[in-house]
DOFIVEX-279571 format. One line per field, with one value per residue (C-alpha): residue number from 1; residue in three letters; x, y, z. Coordinates in Angstrom, 3 decimals. Example, Ala and Ser with C-alpha at 12.3 -4.5 7.8 and 13.67 -1.06 7.14 Angstrom:
2
num <- [1, 2]
residuo <- [ala, ser]
X <- [12.300, 13.670]
Y <- [-4.500, -1.060]
Z <- [7.800, 7.140]
This chain:
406
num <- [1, 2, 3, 4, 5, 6, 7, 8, 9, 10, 11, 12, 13, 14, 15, 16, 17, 18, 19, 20, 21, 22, 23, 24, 25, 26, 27, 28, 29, 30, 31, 32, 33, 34, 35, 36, 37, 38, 39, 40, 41, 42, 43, 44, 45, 46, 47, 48, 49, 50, 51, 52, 53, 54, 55, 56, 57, 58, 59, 60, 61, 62, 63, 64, 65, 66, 67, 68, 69, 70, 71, 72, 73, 74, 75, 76, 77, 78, 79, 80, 81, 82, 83, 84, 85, 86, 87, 88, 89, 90, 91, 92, 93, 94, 95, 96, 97, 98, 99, 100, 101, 102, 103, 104, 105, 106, 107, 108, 109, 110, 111, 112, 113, 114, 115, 116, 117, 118, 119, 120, 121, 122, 123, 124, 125, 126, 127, 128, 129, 130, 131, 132, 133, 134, 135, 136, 137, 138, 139, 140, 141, 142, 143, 144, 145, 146, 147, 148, 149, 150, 151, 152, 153, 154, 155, 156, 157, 158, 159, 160, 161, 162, 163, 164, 165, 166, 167, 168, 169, 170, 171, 172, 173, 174, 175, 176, 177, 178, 179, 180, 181, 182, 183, 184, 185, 186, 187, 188, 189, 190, 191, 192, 193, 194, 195, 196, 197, 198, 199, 200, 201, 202, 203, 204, 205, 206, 207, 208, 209, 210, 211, 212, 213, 214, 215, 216, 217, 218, 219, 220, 221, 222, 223, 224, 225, 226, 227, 228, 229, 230, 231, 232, 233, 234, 235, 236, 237, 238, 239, 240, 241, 242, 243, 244, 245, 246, 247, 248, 249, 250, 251, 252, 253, 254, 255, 256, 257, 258, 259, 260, 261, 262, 263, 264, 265, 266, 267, 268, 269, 270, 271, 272, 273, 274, 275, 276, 277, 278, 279, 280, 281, 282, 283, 284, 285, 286, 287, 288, 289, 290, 291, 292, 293, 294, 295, 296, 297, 298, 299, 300, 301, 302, 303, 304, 305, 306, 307, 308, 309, 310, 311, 312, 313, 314, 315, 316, 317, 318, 319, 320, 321, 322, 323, 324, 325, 326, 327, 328, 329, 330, 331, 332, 333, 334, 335, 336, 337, 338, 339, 340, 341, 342, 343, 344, 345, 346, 347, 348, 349, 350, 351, 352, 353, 354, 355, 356, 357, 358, 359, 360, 361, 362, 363, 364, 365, 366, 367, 368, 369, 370, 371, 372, 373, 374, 375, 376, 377, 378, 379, 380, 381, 382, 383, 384, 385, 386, 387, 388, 389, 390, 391, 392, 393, 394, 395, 396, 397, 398, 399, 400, 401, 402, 403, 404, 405, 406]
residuo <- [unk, unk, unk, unk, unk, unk, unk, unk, unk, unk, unk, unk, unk, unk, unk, unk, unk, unk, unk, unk, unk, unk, unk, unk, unk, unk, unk, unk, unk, unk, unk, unk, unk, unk, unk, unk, unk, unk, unk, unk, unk, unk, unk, unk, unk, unk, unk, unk, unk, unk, unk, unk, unk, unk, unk, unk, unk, unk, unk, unk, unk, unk, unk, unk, unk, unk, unk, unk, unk, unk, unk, unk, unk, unk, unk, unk, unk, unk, unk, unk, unk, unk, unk, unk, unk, unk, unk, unk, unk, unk, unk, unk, unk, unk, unk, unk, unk, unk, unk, unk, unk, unk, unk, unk, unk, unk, unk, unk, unk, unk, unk, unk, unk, unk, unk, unk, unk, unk, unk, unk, unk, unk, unk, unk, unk, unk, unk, unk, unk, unk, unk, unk, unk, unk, unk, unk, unk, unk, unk, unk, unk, unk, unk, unk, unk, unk, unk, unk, unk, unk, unk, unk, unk, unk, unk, unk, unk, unk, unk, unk, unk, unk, unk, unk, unk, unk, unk, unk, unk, unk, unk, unk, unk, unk, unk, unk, unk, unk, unk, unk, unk, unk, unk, unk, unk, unk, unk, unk, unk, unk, unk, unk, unk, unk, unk, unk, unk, unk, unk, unk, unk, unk, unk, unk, unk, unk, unk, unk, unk, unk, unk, unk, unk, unk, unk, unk, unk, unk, unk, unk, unk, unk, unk, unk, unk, unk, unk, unk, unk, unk, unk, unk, unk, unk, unk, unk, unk, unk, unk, unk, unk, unk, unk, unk, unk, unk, unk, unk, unk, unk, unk, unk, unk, unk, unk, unk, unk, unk, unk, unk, unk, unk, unk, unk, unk, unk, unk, unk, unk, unk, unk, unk, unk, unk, unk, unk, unk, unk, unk, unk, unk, unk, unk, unk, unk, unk, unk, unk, unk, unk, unk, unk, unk, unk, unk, unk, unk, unk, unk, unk, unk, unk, unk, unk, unk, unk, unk, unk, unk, unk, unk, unk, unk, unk, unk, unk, unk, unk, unk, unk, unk, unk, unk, unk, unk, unk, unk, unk, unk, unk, unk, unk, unk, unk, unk, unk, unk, unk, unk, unk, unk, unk, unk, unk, unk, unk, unk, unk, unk, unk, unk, unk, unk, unk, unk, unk, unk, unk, unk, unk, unk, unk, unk, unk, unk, unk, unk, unk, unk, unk, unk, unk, unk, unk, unk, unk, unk, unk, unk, unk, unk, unk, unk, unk, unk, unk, unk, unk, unk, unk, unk, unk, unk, unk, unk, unk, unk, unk, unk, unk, unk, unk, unk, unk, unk, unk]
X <- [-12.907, -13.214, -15.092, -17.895, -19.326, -16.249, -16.153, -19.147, -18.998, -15.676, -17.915, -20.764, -17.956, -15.915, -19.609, -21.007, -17.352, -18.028, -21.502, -20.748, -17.888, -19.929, -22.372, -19.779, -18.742, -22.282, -22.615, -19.201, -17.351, -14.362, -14.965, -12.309, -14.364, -17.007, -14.839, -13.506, -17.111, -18.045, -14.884, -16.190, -19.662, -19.249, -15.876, -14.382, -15.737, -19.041, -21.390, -18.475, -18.728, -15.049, -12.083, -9.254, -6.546, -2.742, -2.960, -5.518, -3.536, 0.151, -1.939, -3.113, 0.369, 1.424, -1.331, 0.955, 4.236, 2.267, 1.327, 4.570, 5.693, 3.005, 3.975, 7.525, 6.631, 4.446, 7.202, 8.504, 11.883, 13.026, 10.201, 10.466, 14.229, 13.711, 10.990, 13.404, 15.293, 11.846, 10.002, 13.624, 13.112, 9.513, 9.304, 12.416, 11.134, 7.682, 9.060, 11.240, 9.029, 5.906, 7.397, 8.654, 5.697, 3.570, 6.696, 6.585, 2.777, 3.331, 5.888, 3.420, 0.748, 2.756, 2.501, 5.195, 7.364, 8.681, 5.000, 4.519, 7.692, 6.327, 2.740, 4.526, 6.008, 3.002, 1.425, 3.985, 3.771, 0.466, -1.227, 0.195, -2.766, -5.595, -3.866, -2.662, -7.184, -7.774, -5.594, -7.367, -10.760, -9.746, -7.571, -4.459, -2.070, -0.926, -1.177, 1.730, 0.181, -0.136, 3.400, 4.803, 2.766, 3.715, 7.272, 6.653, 4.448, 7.324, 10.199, 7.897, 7.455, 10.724, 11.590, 9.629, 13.187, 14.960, 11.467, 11.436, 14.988, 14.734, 11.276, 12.899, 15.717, 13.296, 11.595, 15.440, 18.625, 19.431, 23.283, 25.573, 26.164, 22.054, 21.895, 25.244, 22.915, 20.182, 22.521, 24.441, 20.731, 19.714, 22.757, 22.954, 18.732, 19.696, 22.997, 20.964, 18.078, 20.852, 22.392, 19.213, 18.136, 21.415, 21.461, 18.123, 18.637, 21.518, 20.277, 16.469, 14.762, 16.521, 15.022, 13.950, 14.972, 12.728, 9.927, 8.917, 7.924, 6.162, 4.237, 3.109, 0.584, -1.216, -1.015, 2.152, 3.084, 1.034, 2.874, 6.113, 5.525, 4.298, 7.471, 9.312, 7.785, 8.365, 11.359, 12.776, 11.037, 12.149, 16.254, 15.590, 13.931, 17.345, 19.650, 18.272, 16.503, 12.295, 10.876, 8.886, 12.109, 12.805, 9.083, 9.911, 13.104, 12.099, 8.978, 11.784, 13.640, 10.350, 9.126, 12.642, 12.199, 10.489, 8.117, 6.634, 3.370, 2.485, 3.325, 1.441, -1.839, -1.243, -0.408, -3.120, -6.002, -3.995, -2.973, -7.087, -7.971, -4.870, -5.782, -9.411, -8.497, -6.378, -9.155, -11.297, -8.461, -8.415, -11.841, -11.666, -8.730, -11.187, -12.038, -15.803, -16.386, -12.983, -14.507, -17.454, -16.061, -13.266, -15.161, -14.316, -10.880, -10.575, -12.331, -10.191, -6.918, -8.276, -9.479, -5.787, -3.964, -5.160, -5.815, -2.163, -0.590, -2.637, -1.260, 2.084, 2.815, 0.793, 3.374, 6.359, 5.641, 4.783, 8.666, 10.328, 9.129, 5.565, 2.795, -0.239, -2.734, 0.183, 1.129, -3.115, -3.977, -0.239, -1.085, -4.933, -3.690, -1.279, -3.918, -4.831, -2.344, 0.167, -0.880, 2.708, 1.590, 0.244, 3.451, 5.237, 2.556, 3.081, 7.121, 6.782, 4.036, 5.926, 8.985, 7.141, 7.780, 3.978, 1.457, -1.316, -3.856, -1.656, -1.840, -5.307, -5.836, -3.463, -4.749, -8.526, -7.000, -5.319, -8.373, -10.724, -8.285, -8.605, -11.968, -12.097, -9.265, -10.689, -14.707, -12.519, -10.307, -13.873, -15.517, -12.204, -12.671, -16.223, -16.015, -13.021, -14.762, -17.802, -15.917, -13.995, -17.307, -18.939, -15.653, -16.215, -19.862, -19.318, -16.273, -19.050, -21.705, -19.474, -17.971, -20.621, -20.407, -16.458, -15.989, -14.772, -11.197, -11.699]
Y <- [-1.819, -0.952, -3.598, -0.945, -3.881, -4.073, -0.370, 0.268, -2.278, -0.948, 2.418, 0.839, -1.114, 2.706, 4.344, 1.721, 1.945, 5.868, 5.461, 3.058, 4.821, 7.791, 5.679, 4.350, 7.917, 9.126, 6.544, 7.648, 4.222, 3.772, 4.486, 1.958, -0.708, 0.570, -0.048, -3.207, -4.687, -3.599, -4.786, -8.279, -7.810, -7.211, -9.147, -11.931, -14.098, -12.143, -11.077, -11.628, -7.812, -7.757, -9.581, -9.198, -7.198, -7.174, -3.682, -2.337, -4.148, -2.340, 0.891, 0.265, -0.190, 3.386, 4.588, 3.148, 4.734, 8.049, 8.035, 7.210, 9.956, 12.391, 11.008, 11.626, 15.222, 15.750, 14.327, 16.062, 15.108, 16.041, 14.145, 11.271, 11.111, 11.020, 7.962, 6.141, 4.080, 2.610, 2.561, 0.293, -1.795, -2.725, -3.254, -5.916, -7.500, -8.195, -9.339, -11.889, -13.115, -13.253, -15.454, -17.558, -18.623, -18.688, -21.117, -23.511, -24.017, -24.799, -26.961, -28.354, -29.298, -30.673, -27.837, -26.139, -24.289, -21.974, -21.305, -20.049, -18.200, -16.207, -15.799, -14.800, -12.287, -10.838, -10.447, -8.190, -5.646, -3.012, -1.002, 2.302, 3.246, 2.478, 3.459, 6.655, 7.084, 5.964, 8.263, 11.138, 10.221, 10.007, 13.675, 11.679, 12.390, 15.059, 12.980, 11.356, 8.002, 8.598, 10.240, 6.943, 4.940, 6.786, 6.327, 2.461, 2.094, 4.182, 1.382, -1.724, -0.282, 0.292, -3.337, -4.812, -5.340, -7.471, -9.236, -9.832, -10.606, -13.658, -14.854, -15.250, -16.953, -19.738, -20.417, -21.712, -23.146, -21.037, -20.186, -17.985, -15.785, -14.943, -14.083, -12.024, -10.587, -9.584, -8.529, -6.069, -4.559, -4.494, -2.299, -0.112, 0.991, 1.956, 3.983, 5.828, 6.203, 7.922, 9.704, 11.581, 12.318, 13.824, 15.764, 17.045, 17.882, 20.348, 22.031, 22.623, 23.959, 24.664, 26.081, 23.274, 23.022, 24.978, 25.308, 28.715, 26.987, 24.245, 26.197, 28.492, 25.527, 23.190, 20.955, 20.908, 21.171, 17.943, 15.918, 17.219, 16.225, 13.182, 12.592, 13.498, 10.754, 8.067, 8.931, 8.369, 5.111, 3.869, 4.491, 2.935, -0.074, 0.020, -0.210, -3.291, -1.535, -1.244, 1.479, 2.520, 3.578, 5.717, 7.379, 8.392, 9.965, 11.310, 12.900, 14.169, 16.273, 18.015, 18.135, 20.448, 22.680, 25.959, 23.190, 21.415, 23.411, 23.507, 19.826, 18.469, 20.271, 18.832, 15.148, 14.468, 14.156, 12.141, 10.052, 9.456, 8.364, 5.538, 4.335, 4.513, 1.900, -0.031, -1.044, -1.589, -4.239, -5.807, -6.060, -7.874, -10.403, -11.984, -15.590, -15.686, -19.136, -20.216, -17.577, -19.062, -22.745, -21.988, -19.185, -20.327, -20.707, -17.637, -15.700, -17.611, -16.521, -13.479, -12.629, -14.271, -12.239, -8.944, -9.697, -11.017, -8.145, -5.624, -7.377, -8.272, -4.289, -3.158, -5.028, -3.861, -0.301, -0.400, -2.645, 0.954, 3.342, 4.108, 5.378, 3.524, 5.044, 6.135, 2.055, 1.669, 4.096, 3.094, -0.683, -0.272, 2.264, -0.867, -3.385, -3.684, -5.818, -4.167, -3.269, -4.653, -8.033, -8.675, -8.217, -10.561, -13.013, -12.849, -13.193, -16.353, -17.883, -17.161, -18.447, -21.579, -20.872, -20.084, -22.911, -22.411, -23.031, -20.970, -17.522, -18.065, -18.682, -15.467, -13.373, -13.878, -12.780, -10.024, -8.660, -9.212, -7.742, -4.283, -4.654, -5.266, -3.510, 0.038, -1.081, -2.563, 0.761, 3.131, 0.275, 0.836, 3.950, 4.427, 2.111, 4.307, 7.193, 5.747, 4.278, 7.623, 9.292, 6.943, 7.533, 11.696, 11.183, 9.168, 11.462, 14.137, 12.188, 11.708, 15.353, 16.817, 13.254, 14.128, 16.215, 19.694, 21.790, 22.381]
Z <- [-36.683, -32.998, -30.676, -29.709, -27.404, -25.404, -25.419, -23.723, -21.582, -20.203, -20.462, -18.333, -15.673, -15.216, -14.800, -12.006, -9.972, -9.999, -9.054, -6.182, -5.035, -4.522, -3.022, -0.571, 0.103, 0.915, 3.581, 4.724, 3.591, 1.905, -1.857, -2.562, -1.155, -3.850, -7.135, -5.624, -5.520, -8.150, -10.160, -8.904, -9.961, -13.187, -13.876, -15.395, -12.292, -12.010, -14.855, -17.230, -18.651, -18.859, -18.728, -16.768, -19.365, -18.098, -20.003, -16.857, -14.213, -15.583, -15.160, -12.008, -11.273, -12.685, -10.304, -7.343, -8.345, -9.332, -5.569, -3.909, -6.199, -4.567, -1.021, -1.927, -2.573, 0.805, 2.728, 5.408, 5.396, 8.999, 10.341, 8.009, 9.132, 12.625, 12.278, 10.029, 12.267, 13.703, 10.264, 9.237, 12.166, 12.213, 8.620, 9.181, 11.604, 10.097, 6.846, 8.594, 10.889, 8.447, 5.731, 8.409, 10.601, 7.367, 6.103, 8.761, 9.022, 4.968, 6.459, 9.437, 6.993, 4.254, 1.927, -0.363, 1.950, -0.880, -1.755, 2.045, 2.125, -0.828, 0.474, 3.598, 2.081, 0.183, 3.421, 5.617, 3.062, 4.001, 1.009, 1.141, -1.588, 1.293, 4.001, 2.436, 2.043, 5.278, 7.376, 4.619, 5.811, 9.414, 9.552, 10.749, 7.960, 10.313, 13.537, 14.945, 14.476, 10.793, 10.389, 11.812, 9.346, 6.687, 7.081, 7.226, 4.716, 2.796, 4.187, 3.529, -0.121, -0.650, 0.893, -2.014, -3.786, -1.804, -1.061, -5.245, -5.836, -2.788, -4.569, -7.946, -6.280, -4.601, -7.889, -9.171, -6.821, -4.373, -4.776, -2.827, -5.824, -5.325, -1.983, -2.658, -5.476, -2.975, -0.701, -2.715, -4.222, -0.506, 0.127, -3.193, -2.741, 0.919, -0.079, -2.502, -0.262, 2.320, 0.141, -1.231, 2.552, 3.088, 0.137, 0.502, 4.299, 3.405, -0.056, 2.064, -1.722, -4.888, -8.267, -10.603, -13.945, -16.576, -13.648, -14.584, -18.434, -16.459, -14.774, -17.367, -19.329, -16.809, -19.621, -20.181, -16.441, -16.121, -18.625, -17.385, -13.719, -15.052, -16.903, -13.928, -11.972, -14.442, -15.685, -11.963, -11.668, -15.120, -14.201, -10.599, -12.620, -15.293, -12.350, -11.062, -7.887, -7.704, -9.975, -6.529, -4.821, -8.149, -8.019, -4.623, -4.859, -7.907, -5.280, -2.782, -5.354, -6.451, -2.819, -2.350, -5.451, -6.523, -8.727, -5.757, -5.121, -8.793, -9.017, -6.159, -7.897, -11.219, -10.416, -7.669, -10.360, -12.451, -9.232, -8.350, -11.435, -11.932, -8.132, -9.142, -11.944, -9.692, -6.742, -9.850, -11.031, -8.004, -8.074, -11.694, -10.502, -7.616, -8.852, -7.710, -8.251, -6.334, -3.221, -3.364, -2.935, -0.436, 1.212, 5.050, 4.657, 3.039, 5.927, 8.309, 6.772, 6.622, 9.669, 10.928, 8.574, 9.121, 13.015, 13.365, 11.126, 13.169, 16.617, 15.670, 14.963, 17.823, 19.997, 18.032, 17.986, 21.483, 22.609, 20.383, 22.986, 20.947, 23.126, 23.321, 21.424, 19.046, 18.120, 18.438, 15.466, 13.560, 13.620, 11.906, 9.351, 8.471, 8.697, 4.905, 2.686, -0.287, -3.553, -4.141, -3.113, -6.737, -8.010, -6.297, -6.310, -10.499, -9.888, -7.857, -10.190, -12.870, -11.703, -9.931, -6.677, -6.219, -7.151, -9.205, -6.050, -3.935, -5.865, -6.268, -2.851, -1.871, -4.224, -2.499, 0.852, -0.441, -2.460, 0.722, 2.543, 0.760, 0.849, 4.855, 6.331, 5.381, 7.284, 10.079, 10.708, 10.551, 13.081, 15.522, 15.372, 16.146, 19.319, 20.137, 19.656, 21.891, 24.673, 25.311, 24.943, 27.652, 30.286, 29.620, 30.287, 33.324, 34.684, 34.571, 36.535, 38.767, 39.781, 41.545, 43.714, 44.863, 47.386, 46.743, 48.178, 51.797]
C-alpha cells in the first residue's frame, strides 16, 4: 500500500513552492528564494510536513549536473577560452586563501582546524544554479561581467575535485601518497579539460550521432539528451574525476554538433524542474530550531561570508586588469555560496573531518546564503541604477549653467 498521507503532503509542499515562487516572481524577487522558504516552512524543522529524503537531495543534485550540462552547451568556447586564464587564477586564489583564514581563526579560537579548512572550502565555491538566475533576471548573461562569471563559476565547479579528494584526506592521515593522489586528479581533469577545448576549437560543429532520429520524437530526443548528459557525468565519476566536469564536457560536444539547438530546447524544462527541487531541498535541510538558537552568529558569518567573498573578488578581478564596473557586477553575481558546498560538507562529516556542530552550523550559512545573495544582488543593483540616475539628472541641471563654444 502507498502512504497517500505522505503523498499529498509532498503534493501540498511541491504546490506551495510553485505558488510562492510565482509569488516571488510577481514582486520581481528571486523565485528561488520562494521554494527555499517555503522548503523551511513546511520541513522537517518547520511544520514537520516532510522529512528530509536523501532520495530528493540526489535529485537535486542531478538538477546541478543537468545545468552545467546546459551551460556546457551555451558556451561560447572562444570567449570562454580567452577568460580562462583569469577564471583559473581567481578561482585558485580564493580557494587557497578561504580555507586558510577560515583555518586559522578555527585555530585562534581553539576550534578544529580541519573542520575550518573544510568549511573554508565550502565557502570559496559560488552557486552556479543562482547565479546562472540572477545574471537571467538582470540581462547580463551576455554582458562582459556575466561572461567572466560564467567562466569562474565554470572553474570553481570544476575545482570541486581536488577540493573533495583534500577533504577526505583530512578526515584520515595525511600521507604523501594522498596529496600525490590529488595531485595527479588535479592534473588528469585539467588535461582533459584542454584537450576537449582544443579539440572543439579546430572541429567548430560536427554531425552528432543518430541526431536526425533524436530529433524526430521530442520524447525520445528528451531522454536521449538526457542520457547524453549523464552518461558523461557517470564515466567522469568512474575515472575518479567529479561527475560535474563530465556533464560539462559532455555539454561542449553537443554545444559543437548539428544536435545542439534541438537539445538546448528539450533539456531546459527538465533542468527547471530538478533546480526547482533542489532550492526546495535546501529549504528542507535548514535546522529551524538550531537558527533560531544561534541566529546572531549565523547572521554574522553570514553577512562576513558573503561581504568578504564579494570583496575579496572585487579586488582580485580588479589586480587582473578588470574594469571597474566589470569586477563590480562579476563579484555580486559570485556572491551566493555553491550548491556543491553540500556535498563536501557530507564528505567531511562522513569522514570526520567535519563535526557534528560544524556542518550544522555551515549548512545554516550556506542555506541563508542562497536565500540572501539573490535580494542583495537586486538591492545593488537598484542603488546602482539610482545613483547613476541622480549623476544624469544632475549633469542635466547643470548644462544650461556652463558656458557655451565661443
Amino acid at each position: 500500500m502507498h502512504d497517500h498521507h505522505g503523498l499529498t503532503a509532498i503534493a501540498l509542499l511541491l504546490a506551495a513552492a510553485v505558488a510562492m515562487g510565482l509569488f516571488m516572481s510577481r514582486l520581481r524577487l528571486p523565485a528561488a528564494a520562494g521554494f527555499i522558504l517555503v522548503g523551511v516552512v513546511l520541513g522537517p524543522s518547520g511544520a514537520g510536513m516532510i522529512a528530509t529524503d536523501t532520495a530528493i537531495q540526489t535529485l537535486a543534485e542531478m538538477g546541478v549536473l543537468l545545468l552545467l550540462f546546459i551551460i556546457g552547451m551555451e558556451m561560447r568556447l572562444g570567449q570562454f577560452t580567452k577568460s580562462l586564464p583569469v577564471a583559473l587564477g581567481i578561482t585558485g586564489v580564493t580557494c587557497a586563501v578561504i580555507p586558510t583564514s577560515v583555518g586559522l581563526f578555527t585555530l585562534a579560537v581553539g576550534g578544529e582546524v580541519a573542520g575550518g579548512i573544510v568549511i573554508g572550502f565550502m565557502l570559496a565555491i559560488s552557486s552556479t544554479a543562482v547565479a546562472m538566475k540572477m545574471m537571467e533576471d538582470a540581462n547580463h548573461k551576455e554582458t562582459e561581467g556575466g561572461r567572466l562569471a560564467l567562466a569562474i563559476l565554470v572553474a570553481q565547479d570544476l575545482a570541486v575535485v581536488p577540493l573533495l579528494l583534500i577533504t577526505e584526506s583530512l578526515g584520515a592521515a595525511i600521507t604523501a601518497k594522498s596529496m600525490l593522489l590529488v595531485a595527479g586528479k588535479l592534473l588528469l581533469a585539467s588535461c582533459v579539460l584542454a584537450v576537449f577545448i582544443h579539440m572543439l576549437n579546430k572541429v567548430k560543429s560536427f554531425r552528432f550521432p543518430g541526431s536526425e532520429f533524436l530529433m524526430k520524437n521530442h520524447d525520445i530526443g528528451t531522454l536521449g539528451v538526457l542520457g547524453i548528459c549523464f552518461a558523461a557525468a557517470a564515466v567522469s565519476g568512474l575515472i575518479g574525476l567529479s561527475p560535474a566536469l563530465g556533464a560539462f564536457l559532455g555539454g561542449l560536444v553537443v554545444g559543437h554538433s548539428t544536435l545542439r539547438r534541438g537539445a538546448l530546447s528539450m533539456s531546459e524544462p527538465v533542468e527547471a524542474i530538478l533546480l526547482f527541487v533542489f532550492f526546495l531541498s535546501v529549504g528542507l535541510l535548514i535546522d529551524l530550531a538550531y537558527l533560531q538558537q544561534q541566529i546572531w552568529v549565523i547572521v554574522a558569518a553570514l553577512v562576513v561570508v558573503t561581504g568578504g567573498r564579494t570583496f575579496l573578488n572585487f579586488i582580485l578581478l580588479m589586480l587582473a586588469g578588470e574594469k571597474f564596473h566589470t569586477a563590480a557586477v562579476t563579484s555580486l553575481i559570485l556572491s551566493p555560496v555553491g550548491e556543491f558546498s553540500f556535498v563536501i560538507a557530507g564528505v567531511g562529516l562522513g569522514m570526520g573531518a567535519l563535526s557534528a556542530d560544524g556542518y550544522k552550523l555551515a549548512i545554516a550559512v550556506i542555506a541563508m546564503s542562497l536565500l540572501a545573495s539573490p535580494i542583495f544582488f537586486l538591492f545593488a543593483r537598484v542603488c546602482h541604477r539610482k545613483s547613476t540616475t541622480g549623476h544624469f539628472r544632475r549633469r542635466i541641471q547643470l548644462a544650461p549653467v556652463l558656458p557655451g563654444p565661443g
